[in-house]
N, C-alpha and C positions, 0 to 999 in steps of 0.2 A: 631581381627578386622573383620569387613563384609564387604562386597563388596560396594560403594556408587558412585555417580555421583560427578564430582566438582561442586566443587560453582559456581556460578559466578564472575568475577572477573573487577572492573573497570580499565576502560581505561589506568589514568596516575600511576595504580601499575605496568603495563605491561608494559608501555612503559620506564616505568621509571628500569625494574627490564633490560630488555635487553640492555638499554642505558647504562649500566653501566660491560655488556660482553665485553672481547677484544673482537677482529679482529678472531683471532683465534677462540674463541669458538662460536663467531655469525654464523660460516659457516659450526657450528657442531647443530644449533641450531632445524632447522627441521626434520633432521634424529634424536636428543631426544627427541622431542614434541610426535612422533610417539608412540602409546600404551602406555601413560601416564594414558590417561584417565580408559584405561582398570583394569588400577593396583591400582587404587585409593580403598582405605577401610577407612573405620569409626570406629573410638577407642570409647570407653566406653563414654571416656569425650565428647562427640560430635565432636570431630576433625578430619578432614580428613589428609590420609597417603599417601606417594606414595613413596616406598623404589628401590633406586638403590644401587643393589648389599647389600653388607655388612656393607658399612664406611657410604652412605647417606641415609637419611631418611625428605624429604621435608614434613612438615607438615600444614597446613590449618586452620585457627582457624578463620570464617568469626564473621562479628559483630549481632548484631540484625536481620539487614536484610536477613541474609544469605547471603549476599554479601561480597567480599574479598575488604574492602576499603582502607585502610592502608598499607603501608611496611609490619610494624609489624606483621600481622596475618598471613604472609608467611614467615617461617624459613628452614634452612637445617640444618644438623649435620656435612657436609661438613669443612674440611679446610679452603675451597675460600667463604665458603658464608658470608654475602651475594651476593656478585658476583661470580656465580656459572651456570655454566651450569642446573645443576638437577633444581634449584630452576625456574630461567625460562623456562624451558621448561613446568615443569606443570604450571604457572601461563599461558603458550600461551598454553596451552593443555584443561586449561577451558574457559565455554563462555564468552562473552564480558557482560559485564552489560548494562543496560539501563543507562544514563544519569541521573542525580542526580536532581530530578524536586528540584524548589524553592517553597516554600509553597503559596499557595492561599491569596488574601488577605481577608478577613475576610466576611463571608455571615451574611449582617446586620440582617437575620433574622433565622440563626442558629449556634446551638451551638459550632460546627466546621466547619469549612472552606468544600466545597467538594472535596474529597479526588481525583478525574480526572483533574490534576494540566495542564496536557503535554497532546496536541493532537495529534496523530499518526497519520499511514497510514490509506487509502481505509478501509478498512475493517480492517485496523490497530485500527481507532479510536471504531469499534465496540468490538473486543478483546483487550481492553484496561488493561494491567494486573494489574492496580490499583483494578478492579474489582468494579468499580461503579454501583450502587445499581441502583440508576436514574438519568437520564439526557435526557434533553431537547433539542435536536440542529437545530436548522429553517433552512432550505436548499434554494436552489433558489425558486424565483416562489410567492413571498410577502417580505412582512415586518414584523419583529418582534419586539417586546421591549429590547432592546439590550443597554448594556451602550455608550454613544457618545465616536467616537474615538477619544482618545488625540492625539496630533498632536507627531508624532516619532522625537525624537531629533536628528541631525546629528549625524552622524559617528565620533565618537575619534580618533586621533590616533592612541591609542593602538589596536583598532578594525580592523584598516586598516593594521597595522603590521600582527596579528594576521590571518587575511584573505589572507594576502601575504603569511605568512607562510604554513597555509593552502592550498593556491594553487601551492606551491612547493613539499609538499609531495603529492599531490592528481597527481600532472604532473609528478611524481619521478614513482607513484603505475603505472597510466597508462603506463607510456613506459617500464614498467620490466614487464606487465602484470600478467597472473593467471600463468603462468606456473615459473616465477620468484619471482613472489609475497609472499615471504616467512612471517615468523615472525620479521626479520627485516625491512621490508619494510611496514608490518603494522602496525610493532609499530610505524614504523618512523608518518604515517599517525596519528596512536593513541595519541601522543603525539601535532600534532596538531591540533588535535581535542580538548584535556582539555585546549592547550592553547584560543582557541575560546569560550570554555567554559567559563573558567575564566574572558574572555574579553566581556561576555554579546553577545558572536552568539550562542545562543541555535539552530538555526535553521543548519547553517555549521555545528556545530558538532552532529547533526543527521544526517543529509548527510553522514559524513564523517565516522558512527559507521554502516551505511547500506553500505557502499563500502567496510569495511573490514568485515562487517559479509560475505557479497556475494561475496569476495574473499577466504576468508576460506571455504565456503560453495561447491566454486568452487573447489578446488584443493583438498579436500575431495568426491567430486563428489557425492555431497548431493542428497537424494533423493526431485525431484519435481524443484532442483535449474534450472535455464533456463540462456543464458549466454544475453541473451536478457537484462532479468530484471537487471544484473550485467553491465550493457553496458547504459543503463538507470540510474541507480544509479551514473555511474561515470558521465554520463551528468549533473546529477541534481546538485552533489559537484561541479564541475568544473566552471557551469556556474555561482553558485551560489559565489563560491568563487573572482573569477573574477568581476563579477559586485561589491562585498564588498571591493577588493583590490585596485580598481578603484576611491572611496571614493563617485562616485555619486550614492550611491544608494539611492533609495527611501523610503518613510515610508513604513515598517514591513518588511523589507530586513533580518533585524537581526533575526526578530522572536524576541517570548515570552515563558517565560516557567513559568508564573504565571497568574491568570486570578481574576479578582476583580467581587464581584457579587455588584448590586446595583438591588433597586426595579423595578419589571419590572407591575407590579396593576396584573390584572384580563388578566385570558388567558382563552379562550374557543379551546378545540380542539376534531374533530374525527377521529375513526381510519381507516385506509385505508389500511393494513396490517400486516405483522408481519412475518418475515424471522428466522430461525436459523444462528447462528452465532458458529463460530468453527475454532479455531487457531491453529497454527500449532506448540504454544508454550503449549499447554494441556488447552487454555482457551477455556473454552463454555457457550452458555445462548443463548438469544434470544434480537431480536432487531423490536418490535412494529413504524410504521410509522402512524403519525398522520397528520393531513391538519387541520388550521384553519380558522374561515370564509370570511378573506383576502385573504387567497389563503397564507399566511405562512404554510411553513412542518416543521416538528418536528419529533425528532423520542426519544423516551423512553425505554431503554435497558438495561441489566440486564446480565451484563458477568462477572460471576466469574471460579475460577480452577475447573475442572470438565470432559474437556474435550466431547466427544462426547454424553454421557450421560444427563453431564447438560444440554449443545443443545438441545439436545431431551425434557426433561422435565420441563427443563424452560418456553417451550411454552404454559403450564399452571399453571405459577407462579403465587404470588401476585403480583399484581405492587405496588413499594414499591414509594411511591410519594403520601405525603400530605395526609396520614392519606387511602386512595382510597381503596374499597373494591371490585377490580374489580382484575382479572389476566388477563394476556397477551391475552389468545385469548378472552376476554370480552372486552380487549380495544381495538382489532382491528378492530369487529365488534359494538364499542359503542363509547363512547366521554365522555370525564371530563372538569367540572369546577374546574380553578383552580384558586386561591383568595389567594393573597399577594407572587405571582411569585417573586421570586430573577433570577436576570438574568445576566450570566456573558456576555462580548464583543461576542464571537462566540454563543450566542443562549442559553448553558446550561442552564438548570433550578438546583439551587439549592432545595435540601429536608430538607429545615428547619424548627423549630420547628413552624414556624409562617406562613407554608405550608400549605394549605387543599386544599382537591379536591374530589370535587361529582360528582357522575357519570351522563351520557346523555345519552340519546339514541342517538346509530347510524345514519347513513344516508349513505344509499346506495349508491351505486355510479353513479350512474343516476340523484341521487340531490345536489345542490351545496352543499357543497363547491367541493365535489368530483369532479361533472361533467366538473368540468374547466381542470381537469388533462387531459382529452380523447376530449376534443373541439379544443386544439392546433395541427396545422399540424407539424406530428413527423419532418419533415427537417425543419422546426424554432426551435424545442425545441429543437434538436439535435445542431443546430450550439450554440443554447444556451449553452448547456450542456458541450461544447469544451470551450464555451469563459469562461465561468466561470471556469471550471481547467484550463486555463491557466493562471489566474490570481490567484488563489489561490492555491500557491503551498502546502502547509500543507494538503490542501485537494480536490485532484484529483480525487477522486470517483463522477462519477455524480449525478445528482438529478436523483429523479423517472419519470419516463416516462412512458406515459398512451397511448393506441390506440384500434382501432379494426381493429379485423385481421379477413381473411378468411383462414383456414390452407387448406394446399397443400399435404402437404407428407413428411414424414421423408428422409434425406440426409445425409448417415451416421450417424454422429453422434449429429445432430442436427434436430430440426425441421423449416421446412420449411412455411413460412406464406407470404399472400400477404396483404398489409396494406387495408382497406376497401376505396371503392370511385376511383379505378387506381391505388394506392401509388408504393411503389419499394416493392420488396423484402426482408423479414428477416430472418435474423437464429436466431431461439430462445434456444441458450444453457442451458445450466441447471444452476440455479443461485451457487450451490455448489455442486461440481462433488463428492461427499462420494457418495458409494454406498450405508451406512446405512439410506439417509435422501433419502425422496420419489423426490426430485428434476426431476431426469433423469425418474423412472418409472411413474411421471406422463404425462411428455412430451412425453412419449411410446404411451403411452395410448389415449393420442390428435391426436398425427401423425395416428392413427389406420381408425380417421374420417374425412376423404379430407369433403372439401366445409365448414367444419365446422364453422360457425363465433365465434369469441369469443374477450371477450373484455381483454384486457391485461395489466397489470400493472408491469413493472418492469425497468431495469437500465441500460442503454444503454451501452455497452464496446465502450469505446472510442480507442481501438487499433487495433478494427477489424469492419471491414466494414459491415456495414449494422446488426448488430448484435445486439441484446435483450438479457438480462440473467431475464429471467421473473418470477418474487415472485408472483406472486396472481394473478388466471382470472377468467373470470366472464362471465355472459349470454350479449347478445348484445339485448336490448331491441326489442322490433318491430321483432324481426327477428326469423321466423320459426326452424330455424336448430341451436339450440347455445345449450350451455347447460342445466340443468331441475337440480338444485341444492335446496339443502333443506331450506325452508325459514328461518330456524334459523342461517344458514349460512350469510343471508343477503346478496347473490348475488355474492359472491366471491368466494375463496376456496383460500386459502395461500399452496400454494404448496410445501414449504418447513414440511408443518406439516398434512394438511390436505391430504386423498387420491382417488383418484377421482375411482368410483367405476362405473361399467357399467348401473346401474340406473341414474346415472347424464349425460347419453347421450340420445341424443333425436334417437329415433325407427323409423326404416325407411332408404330409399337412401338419401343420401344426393342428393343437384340442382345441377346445373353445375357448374364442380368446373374452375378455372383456366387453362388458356391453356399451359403456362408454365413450365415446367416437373419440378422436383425439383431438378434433376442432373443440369440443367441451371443457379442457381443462380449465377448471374456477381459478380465478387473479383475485383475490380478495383487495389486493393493492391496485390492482387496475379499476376496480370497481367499487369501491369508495372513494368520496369526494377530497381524500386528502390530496391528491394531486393539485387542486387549485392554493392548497397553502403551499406546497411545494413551487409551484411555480411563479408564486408572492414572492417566496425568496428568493428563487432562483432572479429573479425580475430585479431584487435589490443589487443579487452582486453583477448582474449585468449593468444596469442602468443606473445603479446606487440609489439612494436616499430620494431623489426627486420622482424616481418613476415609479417606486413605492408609493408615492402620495398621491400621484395623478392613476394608480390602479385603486387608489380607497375613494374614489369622487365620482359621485353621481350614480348611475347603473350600475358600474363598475365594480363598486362595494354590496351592491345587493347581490347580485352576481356571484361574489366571492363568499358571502355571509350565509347567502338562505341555504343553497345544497348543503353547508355543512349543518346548519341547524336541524335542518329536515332528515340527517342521518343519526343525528343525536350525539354531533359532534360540535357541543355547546365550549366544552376547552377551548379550541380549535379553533373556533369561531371566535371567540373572546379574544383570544392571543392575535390571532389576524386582525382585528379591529384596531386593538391597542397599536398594535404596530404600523398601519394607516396613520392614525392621529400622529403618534409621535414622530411620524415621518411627515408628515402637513402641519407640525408645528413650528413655525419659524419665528417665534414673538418680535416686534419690532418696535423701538419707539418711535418719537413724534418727524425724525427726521428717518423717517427707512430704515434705519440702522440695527442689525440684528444684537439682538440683546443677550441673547444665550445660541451661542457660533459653536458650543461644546456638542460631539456625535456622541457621547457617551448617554443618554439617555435613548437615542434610537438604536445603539448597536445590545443595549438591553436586551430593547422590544422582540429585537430582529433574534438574540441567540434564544429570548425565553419561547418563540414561538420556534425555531427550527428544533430545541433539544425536546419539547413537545413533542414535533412531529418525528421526530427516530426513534420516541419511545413508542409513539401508536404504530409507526410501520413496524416498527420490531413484534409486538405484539399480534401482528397481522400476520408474520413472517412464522412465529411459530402454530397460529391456530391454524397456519396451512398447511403444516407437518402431522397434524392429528387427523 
């Protein structure tokens, strides 16, 4: 045998293989999960091994996909299996699967359905590991040709059981936290998550497969995990679970996990960029953003297994859409017609055979359709860009956002810019912190020329104040000091690919820059007390329910209580308190014995003070765009 990774393994085998451990050996269950994965090898026949001791030998047989779907493909040689200690521990020893998409319903004008069934996260849906060829998706900011939405049918009951159950393990994981949060406690969640499956919530049990990824992530102490993001995840399940248990929820509560193409005629678009894309599951390519002459965005991407290489070299792909004889960086500086569009609900364009697409000449970004991105003032697009993730939870990445900046100076590890005309303050981070992709060394390279103007095109962080992660900039028309870039560029430079060299700065001192130093930039979120409700919760999902209690006791709670009152963040303060108590309430009768065992009144506590706290930092997020 040779040494090999596991599979992957779905949801309801795991859950289903631990549900069936005693008592006993569930509390042996962690300490065997432990260097499982180390000991895994690959037989001749393609099956993976993982032997303990002498007498077991658990073995791996995944199907087609490479995924462990079934009982069957996990066996032991054990006595007790298959309820066996060895056997689950390696099935909790490999990763979680993704969710089992439902096929597409048929693109009337190709041969197969498009294979991009499930949309992901932020940047999730750009590292899509279906590995879609091409696709089309309209962002804020127009209208596209999109199929009419059918009206969402009521909620079943079996939906609403199923969301009850789901927000009983999701309030079970919260209050045992990361540091309790073992294999039984995810399976427990994992198992109600296929039930939501099964019941048609595709959307809950994504939820609920990113809270036990970023629980195991945690208690492995993943490289990059942030307990942030894992504190957010269990807001997202909770709240989501909650409104479905509730029975009112609204249309697309459930979520889809199939998408139907219908004709969408003639689509004219041009490019306005083009980003490297780079996952943190080995996927790479590249992600082209187009604008049409309604002012719909589009973006056309190309992520397959590759990792940082593909990224790199994708950026002068073909594009593979409608027959087009253009690559990636041709279509961020050009435009396609495209003629007999299929278009599913969310925007995609399908690549079917009844596809074609000629190429256009560009248009700078000085002429429409461009010029409408950099005409809006950034605090309207901004509060735009919040309202629209807040309504579309499947896709909380913002739109693109265009401006002109006069840069200031570097600030650490950011660069520092003032928006043109008076505006506030930005940090312009690097759109993808790899050191191999020129992101950061070009923002070196800008911050080196104070007063500089430049025009800027990229994506607002909606979690940090006053912040830009800027994909592409450009020269500011009219204006003496900007950049001096090559006309075949077409007035841009995509900073993820392109690299700005000392000829594309203009010779000479800059004017006068800004009086504003760049150590001065104002955090309105650094500098309000909400941080200490933040790190209440954050404190839950580490420590769970108990260390919630012992941070509302004694100093501890005055501590936590008066800075917020004293800012005039009496909510806030309220909500944190409440959440103390309910987490230091353990009533008990006359023999010790807890009388109400149920998490569901502290995992309340715990989502009403964290959905509190995203609405005030959001609010904070836009008044630092004005």
């Amino acid at each position: 045998m040779s040494p090999a990774s596991l599979p992957p393994v779905a949801p309801d085998v795991l859950a289903e293989a631990v549900e069936q451990l005693s008592a006993r050996l569930r509390k042996k269950l962690d300490a065997a999960i432990e260097g499982c994965a180390e000991h895994a090898a690959r037989a001749d026949d393609g099956s993976l091994g993982v032997r303990f001791g002498e007498d077991a030998l658990v073995t791996l047989r995944p199907g087609p996909s490479g995924t462990v779907t079934e009982a069957g493909q996990a066996v032991c040689t054990c006595l007790l299996a298959p309820r066996c200690l060895h056997r689950a521990a390696v099935l909790g020893a490999a990763p979680i699967a993704d969710a089992e998409a439902a096929p597409d319903l048929p693109d009337p004008a190709a041969d197969l359905p498009d294979p991009t069934a499930v949309p992901t996260k932020p940047t999730a849906d750009l590292s899509d590991p279906t590995g879609s060829t091409a696709d089309t998706t309209p962002t804020s900011g127009g209208s596209a040709p999109t199929a009419p939405e059918p009206s969402a049918p009521p909620l079943t009951p079996a939906q609403v059981r199923a969301a009850s159950a789901l927000w009983e393990a999701a309030a079970e994981a919260l209050s045992a936290g990361v540091t309790a949060g073992g294999a039984v406690v995810q399976a427990e969640l994992l198992r109600a998550a296929h039930t939501a499956r099964l019941a048609g919530l595709p959307r809950a049990e994504a939820a609920a497969l990113r809270v036990v990824r970023g629980l195991r992530a945690a208690r492995e102490r993943g490289r990059g995990q942030r307990l942030g993001d894992l504190a957010g995840a269990f807001r997202e399940l909770l709240a989501g679970a909650a409104l479905l248990a509730s029975g009112t929820a609204g249309p697309g509560a459930a979520g889809t996990a199939r998408r139907a193409y219908v004709q969408g005629g003639s689509l004219r678009a041009y490019g306005l960029c083009r980003e490297p894309v780079l996952s943190a599951t080995g996927y790479g390519g590249v992600s082209t953003h187009l604008v049409g002459p309604d002012g719909s965005r589009y973006t056309v991407s190309d992520v397959r297994p590759g990792g940082l290489a593909r990224a790199r070299g994708a950026g002068s792909a073909s594009v593979a859409l409608g027959g087009a004889v253009l690559d990636h960086a041709g279509l961020a500086r050009g435009g396609l017609r495209i003629v007999g569009a299929t278009v599913s609900p969310d925007g995609r364009l399908g690549a079917g055979r009844g596809v074609s697409a000629t190429p256009l000449r560009g248009v700078d970004w000085s002429e429409e359709p461009a010029a409408a991105l950099f005409a809006r003032p950034v605090g309207e697009a901004m509060a735009a860009a919040l309202d629209d993730g807040a309504r579309e939870a499947d896709t909380p990445e913002a739109a693109l956002l265009g401006c002109d900046v006069e840069v200031v100076g570097a600030a650490g590890e950011y660069l520092v810019a003032r928006v043109a005309g008076g505006g506030p303050l930005l940090r312009l981070r690097p759109a993808h912190p790899h050191p191999e992709l020129p992101h950061a060394a070009n923002l070196r390279r800008i911050a080196e020329h104070p007063g500089l103007a430049l025009r800027v095109l990229g994506r607002p962080d909606l979690d940090r104040a006053a912040t830009l992660r800027p994909l592409a900039v450009g020269p500011v028309p009219g204006e003496p000091y900007t950049l001096r870039l090559p006309e075949e560029w077409l007035g841009r430079a995509d900073l993820g690919y392109d690299r700005l060299q000392g000829s594309h700065f203009p010779r000479g001192a800059a004017g006068p820059g800004p009086v504003v130093p760049p150590a001065a930039v104002p955090d309105p979120l650094a500098d309000a007390p909400l941080w200490r409700v933040r790190r209440l919760l954050e404190t839950g999902v580490a420590g769970g329910r108990r260390a919630v209690a012992e941070a509302g006791r004694g100093t501890d709670a005055a501590a936590l209580l008066a800075p917020l009152r004293r800012a005039g963040l009496g909510g806030a303060a309220q909500l944190a308190a409440a959440l103390t108590a309910e987490a230091d309430r353990r009533p008990r009768d006359a023999f010790g014995r807890l009388t109400d065992a149920s998490a569901d009144g502290y995992a309340r506590a715990w989502l009403a003070s964290a959905v509190h706290l995203a609405a005030a930092e959001r609010s904070l997020v836009v008044a630092s765009w004005s």
